[in-house]
mmCIF file as gemmi writes it, N, C-alpha and C atoms, coordinates in Angstrom:
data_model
loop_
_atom_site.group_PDB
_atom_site.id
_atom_site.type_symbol
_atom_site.label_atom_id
_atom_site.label_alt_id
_atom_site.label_comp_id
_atom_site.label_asym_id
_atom_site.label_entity_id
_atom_site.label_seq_id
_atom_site.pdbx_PDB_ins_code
_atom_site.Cartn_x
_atom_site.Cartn_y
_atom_site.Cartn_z
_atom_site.occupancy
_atom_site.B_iso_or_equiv
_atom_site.pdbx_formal_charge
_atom_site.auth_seq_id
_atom_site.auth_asym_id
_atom_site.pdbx_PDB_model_num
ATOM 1 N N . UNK Axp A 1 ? -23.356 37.446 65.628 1 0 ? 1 A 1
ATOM 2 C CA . UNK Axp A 1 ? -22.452 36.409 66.061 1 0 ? 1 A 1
ATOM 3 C C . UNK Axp A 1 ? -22.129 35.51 64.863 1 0 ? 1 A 1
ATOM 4 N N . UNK Axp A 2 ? -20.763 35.17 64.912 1 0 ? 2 A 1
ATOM 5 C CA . UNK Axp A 2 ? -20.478 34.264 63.304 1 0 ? 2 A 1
ATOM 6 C C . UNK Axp A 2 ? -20.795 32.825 63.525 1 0 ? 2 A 1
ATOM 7 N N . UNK Axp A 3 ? -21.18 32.472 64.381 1 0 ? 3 A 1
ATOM 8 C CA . UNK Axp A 3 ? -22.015 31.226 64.9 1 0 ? 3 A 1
ATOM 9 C C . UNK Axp A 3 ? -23.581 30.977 64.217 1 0 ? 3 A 1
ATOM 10 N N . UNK Axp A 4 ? -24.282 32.472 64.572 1 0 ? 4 A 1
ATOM 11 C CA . UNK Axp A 4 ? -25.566 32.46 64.31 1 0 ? 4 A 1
ATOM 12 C C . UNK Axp A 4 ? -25.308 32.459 62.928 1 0 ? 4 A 1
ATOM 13 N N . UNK Axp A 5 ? -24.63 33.129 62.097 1 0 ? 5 A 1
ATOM 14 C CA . UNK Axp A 5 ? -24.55 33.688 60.848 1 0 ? 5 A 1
ATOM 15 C C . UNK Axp A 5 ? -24.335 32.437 59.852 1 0 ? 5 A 1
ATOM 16 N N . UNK Axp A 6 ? -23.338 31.886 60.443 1 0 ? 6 A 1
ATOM 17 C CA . UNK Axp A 6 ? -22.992 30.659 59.299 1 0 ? 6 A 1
ATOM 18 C C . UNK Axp A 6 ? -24.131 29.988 58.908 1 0 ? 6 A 1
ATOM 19 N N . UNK Axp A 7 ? -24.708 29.445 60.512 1 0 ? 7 A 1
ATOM 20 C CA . UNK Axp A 7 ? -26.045 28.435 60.502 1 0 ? 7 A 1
ATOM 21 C C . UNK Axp A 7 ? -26.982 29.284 59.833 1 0 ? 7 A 1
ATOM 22 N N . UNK Axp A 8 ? -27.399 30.484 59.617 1 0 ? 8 A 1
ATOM 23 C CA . UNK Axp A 8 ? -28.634 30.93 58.79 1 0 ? 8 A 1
ATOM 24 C C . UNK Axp A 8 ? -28.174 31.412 57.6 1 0 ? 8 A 1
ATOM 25 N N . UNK Axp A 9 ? -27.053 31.322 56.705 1 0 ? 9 A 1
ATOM 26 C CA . UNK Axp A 9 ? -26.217 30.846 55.651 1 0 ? 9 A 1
ATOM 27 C C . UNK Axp A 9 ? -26.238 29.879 55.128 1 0 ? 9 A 1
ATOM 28 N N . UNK Axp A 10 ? -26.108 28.776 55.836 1 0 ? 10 A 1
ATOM 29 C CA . UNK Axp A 10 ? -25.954 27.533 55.821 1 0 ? 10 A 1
ATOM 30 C C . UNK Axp A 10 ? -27.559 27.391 54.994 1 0 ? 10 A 1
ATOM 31 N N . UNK Axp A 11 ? -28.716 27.489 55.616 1 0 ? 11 A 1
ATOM 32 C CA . UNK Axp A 11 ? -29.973 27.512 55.585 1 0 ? 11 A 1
ATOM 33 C C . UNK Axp A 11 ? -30.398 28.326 54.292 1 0 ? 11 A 1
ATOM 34 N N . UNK Axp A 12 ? -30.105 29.23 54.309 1 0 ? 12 A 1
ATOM 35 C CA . UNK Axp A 12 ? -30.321 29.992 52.964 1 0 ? 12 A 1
ATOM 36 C C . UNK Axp A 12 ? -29.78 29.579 51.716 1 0 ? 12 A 1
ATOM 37 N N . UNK Axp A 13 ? -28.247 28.857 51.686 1 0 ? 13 A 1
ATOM 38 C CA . UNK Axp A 13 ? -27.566 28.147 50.485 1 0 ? 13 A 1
ATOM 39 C C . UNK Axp A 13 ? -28.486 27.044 50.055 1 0 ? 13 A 1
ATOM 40 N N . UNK Axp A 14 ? -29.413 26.368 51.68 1 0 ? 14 A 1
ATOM 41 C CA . UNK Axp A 14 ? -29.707 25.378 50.947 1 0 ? 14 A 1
ATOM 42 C C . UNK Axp A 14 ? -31.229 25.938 50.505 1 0 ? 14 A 1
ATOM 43 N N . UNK Axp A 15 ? -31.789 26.448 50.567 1 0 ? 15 A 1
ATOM 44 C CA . UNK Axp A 15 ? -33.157 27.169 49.975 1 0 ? 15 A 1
ATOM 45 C C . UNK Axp A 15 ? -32.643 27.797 48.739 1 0 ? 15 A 1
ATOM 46 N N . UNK Axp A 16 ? -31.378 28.133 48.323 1 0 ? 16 A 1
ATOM 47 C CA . UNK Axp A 16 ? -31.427 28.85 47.269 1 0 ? 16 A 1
ATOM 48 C C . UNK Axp A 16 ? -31.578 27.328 45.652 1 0 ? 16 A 1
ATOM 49 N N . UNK Axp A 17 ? -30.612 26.499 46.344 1 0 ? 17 A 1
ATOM 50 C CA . UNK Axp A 17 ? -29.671 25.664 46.016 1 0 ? 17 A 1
ATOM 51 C C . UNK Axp A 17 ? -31.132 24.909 45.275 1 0 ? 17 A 1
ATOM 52 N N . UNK Axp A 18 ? -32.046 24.682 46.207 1 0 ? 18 A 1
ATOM 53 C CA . UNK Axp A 18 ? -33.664 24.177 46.318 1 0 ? 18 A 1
ATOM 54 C C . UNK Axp A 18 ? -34.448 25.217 44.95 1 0 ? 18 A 1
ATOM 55 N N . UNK Axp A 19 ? -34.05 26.088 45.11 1 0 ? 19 A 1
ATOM 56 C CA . UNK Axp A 19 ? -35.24 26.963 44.42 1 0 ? 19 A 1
ATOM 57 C C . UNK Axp A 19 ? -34.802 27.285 42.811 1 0 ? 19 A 1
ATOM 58 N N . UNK Axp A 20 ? -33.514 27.072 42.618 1 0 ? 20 A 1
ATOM 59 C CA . UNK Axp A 20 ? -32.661 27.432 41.398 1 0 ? 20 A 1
ATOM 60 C C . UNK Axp A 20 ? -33.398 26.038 39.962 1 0 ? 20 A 1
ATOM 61 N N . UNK Axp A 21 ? -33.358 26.596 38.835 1 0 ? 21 A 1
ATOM 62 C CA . UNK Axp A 21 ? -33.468 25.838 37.88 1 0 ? 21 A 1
ATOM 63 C C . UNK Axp A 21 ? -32.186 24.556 37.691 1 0 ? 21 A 1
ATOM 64 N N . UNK Axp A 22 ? -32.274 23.092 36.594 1 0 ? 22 A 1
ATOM 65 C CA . UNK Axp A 22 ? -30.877 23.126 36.14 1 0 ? 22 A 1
ATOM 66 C C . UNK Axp A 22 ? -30.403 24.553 35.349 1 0 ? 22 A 1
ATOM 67 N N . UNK Axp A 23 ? -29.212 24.592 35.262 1 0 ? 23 A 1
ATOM 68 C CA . UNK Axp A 23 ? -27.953 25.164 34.978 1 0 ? 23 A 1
ATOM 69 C C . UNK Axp A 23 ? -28.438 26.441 35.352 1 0 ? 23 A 1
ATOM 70 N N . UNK Axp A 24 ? -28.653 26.992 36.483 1 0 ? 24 A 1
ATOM 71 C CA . UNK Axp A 24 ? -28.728 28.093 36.84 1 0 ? 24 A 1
ATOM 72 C C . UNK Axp A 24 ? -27.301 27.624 38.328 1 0 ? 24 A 1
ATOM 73 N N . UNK Axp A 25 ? -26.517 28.802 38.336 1 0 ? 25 A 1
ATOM 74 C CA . UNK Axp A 25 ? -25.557 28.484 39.579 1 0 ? 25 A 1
ATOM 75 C C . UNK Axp A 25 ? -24.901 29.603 40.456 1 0 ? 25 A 1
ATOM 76 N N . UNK Axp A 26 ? -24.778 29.187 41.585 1 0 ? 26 A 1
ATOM 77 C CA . UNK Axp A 26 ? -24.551 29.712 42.641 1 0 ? 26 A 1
ATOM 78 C C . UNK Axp A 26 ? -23.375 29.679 43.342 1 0 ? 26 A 1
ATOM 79 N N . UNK Axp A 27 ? -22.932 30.72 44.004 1 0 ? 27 A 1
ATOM 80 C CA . UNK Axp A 27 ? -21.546 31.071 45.026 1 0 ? 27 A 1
ATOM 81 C C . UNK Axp A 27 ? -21.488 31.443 46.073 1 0 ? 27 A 1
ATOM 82 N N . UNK Axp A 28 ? -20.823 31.15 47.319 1 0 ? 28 A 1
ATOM 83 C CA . UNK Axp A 28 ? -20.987 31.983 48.523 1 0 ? 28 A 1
ATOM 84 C C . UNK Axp A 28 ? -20.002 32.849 48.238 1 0 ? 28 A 1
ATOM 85 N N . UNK Axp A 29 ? -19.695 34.165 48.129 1 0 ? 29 A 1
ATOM 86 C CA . UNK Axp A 29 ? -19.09 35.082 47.724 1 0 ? 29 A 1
ATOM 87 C C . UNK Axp A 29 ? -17.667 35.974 48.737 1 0 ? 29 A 1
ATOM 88 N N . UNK Axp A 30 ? -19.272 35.831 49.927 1 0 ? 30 A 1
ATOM 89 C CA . UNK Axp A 30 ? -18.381 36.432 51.373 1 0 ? 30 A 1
ATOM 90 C C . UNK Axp A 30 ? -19.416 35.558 52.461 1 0 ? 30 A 1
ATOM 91 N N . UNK Axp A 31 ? -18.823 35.581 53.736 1 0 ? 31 A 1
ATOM 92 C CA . UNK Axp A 31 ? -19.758 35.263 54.68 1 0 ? 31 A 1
ATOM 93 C C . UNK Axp A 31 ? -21.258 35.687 54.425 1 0 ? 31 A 1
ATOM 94 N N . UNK Axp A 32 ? -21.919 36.623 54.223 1 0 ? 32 A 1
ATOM 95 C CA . UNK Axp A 32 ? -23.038 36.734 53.93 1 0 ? 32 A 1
ATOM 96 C C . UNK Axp A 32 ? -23.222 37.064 53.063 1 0 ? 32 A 1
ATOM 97 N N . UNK Axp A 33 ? -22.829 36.621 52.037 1 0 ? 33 A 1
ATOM 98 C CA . UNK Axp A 33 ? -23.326 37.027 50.276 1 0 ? 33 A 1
ATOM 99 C C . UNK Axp A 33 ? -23.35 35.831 49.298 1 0 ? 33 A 1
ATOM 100 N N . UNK Axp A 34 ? -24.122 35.47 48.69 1 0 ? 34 A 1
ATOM 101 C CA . UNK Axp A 34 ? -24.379 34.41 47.119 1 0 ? 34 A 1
ATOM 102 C C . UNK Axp A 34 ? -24.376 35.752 45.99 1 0 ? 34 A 1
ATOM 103 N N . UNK Axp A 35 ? -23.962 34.83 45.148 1 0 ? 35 A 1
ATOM 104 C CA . UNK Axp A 35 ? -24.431 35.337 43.899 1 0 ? 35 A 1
ATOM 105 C C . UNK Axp A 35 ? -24.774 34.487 42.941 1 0 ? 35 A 1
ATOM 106 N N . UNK Axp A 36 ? -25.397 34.815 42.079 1 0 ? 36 A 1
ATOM 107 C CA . UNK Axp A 36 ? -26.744 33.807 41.825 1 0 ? 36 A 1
ATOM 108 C C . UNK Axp A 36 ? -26.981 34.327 40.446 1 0 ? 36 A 1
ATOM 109 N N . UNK Axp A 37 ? -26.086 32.978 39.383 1 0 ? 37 A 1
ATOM 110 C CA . UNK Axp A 37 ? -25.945 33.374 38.003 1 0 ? 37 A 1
ATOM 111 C C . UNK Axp A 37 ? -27.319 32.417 37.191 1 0 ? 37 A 1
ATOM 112 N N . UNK Axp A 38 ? -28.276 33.522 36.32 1 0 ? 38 A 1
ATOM 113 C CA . UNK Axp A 38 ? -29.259 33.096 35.608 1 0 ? 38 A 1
ATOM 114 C C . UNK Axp A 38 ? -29.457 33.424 34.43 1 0 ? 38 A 1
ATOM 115 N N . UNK Axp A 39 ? -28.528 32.034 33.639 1 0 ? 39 A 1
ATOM 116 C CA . UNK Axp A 39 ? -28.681 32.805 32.112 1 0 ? 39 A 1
ATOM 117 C C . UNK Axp A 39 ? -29.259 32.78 31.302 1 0 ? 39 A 1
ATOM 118 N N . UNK Axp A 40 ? -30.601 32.097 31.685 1 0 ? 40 A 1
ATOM 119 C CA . UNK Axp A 40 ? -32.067 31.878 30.909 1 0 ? 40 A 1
ATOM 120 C C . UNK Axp A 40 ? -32.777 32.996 30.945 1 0 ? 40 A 1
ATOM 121 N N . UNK Axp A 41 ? -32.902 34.063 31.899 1 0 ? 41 A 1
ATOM 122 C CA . UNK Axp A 41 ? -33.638 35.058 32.292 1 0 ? 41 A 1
ATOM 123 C C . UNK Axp A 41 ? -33.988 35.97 31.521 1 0 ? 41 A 1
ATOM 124 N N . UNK Axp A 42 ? -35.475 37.073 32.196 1 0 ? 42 A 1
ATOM 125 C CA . UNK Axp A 42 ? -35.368 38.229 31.371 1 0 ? 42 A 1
ATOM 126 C C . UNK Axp A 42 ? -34.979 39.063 32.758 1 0 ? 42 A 1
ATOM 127 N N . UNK Axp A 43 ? -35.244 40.337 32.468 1 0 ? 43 A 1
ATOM 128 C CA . UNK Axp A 43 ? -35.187 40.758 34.365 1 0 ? 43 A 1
ATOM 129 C C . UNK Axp A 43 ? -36.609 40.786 34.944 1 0 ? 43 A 1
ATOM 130 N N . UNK Axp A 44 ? -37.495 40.523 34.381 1 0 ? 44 A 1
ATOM 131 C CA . UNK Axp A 44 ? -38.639 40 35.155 1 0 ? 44 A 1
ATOM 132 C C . UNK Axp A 44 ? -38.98 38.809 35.676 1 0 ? 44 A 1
ATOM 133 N N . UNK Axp A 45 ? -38.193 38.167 34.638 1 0 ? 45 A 1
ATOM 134 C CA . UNK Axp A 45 ? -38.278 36.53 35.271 1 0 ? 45 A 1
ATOM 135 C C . UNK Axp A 45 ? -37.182 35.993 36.413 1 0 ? 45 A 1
ATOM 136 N N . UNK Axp A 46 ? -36.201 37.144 36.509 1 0 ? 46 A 1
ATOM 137 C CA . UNK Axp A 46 ? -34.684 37.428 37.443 1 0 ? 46 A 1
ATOM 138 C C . UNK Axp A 46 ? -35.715 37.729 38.737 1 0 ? 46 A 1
ATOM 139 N N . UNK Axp A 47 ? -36.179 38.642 38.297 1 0 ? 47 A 1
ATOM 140 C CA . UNK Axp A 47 ? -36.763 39.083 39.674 1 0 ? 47 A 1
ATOM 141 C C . UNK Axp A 47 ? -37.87 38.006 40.497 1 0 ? 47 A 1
ATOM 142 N N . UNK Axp A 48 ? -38.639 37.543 39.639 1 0 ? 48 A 1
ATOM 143 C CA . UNK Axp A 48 ? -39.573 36.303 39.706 1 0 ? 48 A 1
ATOM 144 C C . UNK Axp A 48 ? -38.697 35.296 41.017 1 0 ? 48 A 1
ATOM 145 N N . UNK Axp A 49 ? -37.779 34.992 39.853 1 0 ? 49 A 1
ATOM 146 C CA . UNK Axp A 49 ? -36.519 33.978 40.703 1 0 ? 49 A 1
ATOM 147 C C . UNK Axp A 49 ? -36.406 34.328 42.187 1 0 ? 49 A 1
ATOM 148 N N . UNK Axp A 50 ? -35.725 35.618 42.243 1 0 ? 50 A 1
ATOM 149 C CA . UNK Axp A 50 ? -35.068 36.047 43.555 1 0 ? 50 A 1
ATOM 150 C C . UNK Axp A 50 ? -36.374 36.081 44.705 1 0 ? 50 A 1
ATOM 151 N N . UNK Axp A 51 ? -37.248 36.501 44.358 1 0 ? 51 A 1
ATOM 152 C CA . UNK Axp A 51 ? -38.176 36.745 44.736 1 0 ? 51 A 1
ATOM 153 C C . UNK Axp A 51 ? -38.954 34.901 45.574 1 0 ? 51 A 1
ATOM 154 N N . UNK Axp A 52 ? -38.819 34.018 44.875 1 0 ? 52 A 1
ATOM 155 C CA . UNK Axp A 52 ? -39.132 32.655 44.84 1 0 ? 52 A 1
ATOM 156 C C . UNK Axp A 52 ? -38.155 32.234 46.329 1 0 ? 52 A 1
ATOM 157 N N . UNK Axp A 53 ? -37.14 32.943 45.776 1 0 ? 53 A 1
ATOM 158 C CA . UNK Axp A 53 ? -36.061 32.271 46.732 1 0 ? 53 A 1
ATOM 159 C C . UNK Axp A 53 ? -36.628 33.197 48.539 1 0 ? 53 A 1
ATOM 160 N N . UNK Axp A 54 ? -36.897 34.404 48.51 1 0 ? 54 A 1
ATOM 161 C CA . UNK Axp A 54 ? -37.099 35.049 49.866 1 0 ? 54 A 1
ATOM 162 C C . UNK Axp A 54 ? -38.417 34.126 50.292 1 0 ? 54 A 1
ATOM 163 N N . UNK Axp A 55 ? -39.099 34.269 49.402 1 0 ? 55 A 1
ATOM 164 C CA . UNK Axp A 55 ? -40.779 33.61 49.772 1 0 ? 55 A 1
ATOM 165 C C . UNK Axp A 55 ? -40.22 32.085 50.236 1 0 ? 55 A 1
ATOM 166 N N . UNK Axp A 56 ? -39.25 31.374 49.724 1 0 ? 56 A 1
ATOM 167 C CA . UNK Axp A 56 ? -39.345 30.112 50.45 1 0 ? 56 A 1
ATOM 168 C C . UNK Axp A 56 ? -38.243 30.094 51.642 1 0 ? 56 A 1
ATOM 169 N N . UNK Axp A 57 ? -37.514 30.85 51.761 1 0 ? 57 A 1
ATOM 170 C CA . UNK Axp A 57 ? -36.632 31.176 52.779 1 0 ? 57 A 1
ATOM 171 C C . UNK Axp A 57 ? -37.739 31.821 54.271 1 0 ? 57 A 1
ATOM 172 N N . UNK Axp A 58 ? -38.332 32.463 54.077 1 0 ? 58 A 1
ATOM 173 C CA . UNK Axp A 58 ? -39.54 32.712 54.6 1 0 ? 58 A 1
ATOM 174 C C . UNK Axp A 58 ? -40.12 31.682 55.252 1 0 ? 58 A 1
ATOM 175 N N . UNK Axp A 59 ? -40.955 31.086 54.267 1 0 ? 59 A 1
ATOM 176 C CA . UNK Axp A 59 ? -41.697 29.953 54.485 1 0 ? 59 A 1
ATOM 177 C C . UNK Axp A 59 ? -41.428 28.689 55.261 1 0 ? 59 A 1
ATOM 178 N N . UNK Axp A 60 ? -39.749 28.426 54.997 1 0 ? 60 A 1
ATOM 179 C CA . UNK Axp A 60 ? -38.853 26.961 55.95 1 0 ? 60 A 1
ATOM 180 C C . UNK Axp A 60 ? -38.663 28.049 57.474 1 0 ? 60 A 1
ATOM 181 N N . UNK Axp A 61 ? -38.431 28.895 57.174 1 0 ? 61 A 1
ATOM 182 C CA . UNK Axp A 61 ? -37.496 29.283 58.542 1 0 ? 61 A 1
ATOM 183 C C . UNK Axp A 61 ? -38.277 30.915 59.107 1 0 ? 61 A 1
ATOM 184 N N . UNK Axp A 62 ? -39.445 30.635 59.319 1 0 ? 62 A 1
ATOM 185 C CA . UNK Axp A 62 ? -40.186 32.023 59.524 1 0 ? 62 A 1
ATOM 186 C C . UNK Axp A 62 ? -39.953 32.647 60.979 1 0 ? 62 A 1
ATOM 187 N N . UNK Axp A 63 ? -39.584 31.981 61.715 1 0 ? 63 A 1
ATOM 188 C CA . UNK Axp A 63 ? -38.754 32.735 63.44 1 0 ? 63 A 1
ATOM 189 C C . UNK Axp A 63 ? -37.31 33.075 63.197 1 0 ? 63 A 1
ATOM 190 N N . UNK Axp A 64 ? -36.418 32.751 61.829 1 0 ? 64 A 1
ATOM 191 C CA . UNK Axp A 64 ? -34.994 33.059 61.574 1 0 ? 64 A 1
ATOM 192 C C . UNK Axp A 64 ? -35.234 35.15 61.595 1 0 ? 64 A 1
ATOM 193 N N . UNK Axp A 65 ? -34.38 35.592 62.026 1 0 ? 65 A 1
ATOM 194 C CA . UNK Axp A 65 ? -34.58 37.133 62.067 1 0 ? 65 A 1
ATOM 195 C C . UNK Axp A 65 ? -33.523 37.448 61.234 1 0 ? 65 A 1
ATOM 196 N N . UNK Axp A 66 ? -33.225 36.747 59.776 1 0 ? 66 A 1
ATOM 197 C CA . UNK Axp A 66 ? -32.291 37.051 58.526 1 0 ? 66 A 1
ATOM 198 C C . UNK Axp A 66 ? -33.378 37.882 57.687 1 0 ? 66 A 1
ATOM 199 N N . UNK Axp A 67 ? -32.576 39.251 57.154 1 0 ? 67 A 1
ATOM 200 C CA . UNK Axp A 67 ? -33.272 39.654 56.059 1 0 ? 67 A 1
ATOM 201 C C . UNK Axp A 67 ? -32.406 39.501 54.799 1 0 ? 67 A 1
ATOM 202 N N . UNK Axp A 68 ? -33.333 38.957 54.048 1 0 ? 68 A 1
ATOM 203 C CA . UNK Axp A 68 ? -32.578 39.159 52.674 1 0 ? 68 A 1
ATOM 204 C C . UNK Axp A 68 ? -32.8 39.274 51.296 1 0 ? 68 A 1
ATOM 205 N N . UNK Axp A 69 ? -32.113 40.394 51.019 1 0 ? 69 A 1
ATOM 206 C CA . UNK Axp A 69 ? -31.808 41.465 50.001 1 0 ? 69 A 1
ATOM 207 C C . UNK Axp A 69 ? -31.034 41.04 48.694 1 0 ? 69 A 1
ATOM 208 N N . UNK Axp A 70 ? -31.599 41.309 47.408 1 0 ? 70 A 1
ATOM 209 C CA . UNK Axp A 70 ? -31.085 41.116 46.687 1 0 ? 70 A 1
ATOM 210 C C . UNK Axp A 70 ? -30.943 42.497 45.277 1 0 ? 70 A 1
ATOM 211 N N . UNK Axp A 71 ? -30.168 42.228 44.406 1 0 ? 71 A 1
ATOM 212 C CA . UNK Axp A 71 ? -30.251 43.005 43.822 1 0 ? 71 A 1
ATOM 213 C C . UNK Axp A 71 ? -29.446 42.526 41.992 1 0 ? 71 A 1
ATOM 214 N N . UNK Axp A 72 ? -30.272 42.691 40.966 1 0 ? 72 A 1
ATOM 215 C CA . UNK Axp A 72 ? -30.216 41.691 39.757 1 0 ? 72 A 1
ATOM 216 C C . UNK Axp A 72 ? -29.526 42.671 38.631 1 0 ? 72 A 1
ATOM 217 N N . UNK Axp A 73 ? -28.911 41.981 38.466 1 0 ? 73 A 1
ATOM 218 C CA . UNK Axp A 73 ? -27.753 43.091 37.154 1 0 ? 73 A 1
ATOM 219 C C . UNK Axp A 73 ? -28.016 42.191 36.098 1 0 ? 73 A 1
ATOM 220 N N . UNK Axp A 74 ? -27.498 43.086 34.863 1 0 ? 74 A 1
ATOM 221 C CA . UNK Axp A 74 ? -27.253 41.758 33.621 1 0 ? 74 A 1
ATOM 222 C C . UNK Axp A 74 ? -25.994 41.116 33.605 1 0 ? 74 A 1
ATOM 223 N N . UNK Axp A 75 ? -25.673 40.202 33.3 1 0 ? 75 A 1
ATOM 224 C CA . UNK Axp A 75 ? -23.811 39.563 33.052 1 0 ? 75 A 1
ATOM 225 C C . UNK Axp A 75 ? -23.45 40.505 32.046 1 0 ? 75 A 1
ATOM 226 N N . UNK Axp A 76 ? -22.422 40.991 31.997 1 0 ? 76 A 1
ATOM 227 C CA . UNK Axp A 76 ? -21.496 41.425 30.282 1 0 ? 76 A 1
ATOM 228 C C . UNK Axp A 76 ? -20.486 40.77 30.119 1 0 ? 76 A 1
ATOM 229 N N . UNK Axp A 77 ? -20.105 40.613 29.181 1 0 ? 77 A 1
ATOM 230 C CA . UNK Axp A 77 ? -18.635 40.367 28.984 1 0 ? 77 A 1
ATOM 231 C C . UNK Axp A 77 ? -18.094 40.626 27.797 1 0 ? 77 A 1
ATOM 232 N N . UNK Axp A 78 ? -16.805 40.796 27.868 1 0 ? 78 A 1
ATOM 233 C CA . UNK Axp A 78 ? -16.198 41.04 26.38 1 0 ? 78 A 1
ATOM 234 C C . UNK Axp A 78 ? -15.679 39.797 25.726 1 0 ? 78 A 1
ATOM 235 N N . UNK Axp A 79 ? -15.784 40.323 24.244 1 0 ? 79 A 1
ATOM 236 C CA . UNK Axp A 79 ? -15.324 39.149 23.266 1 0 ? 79 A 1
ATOM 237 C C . UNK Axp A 79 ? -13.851 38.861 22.964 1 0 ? 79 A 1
C-alpha cells in the first residue's frame, strides 16, 4: 500500500539521514530507493556504513516488516 510505504520511507530517510557522516549525501531516487553517496570510503568501510544504517533501522523500528537491501558500487566519472 503507498500509504504504508511512504511512512516506512519516511522512517528509513530519517535513520539514514541519522547514521550518515558530514559530507556524506543522500537522495530519494524512486518511491522506494536512496542512494547514498560516500566519498571518504573504502568498500569495506562502504559496507561498514550500509550495514550501520540496517542495524539501526532495525533497532528504531523492529515490528516495521521493511527489508532493506543495499548494494555499493564505486562513483566514476570522466574528466
Amino acid at each position: 500500500e503507498t500509504r504504508v510505504l511512504n511512512r516506512n520511507m519516511g522512517r528509513l530517510e530519517t535513520v539514514i539521514k541519522n547514521s550518515l557522516r558530514r559530507g556524506d549525501i543522500m537522495s530519494r531516487c524512486s518511491p522506494s530507493q536512496f542512494m547514498v553517496i560516500l566519498p571518504t570510503v573504502t568498500e569495506e568501510t562502504g559496507h561498514k556504513v550500509l550495514e550501520r544504517i540496517q542495524k539501526n533501522f532495525r533497532r528504531q523500528y523492529p515490528k516495521v516488516g521493511l527489508q532493506v537491501y543495499y548494494s555499493l558500487r564505486p562513483l566514476t566519472y570522466n574528466k
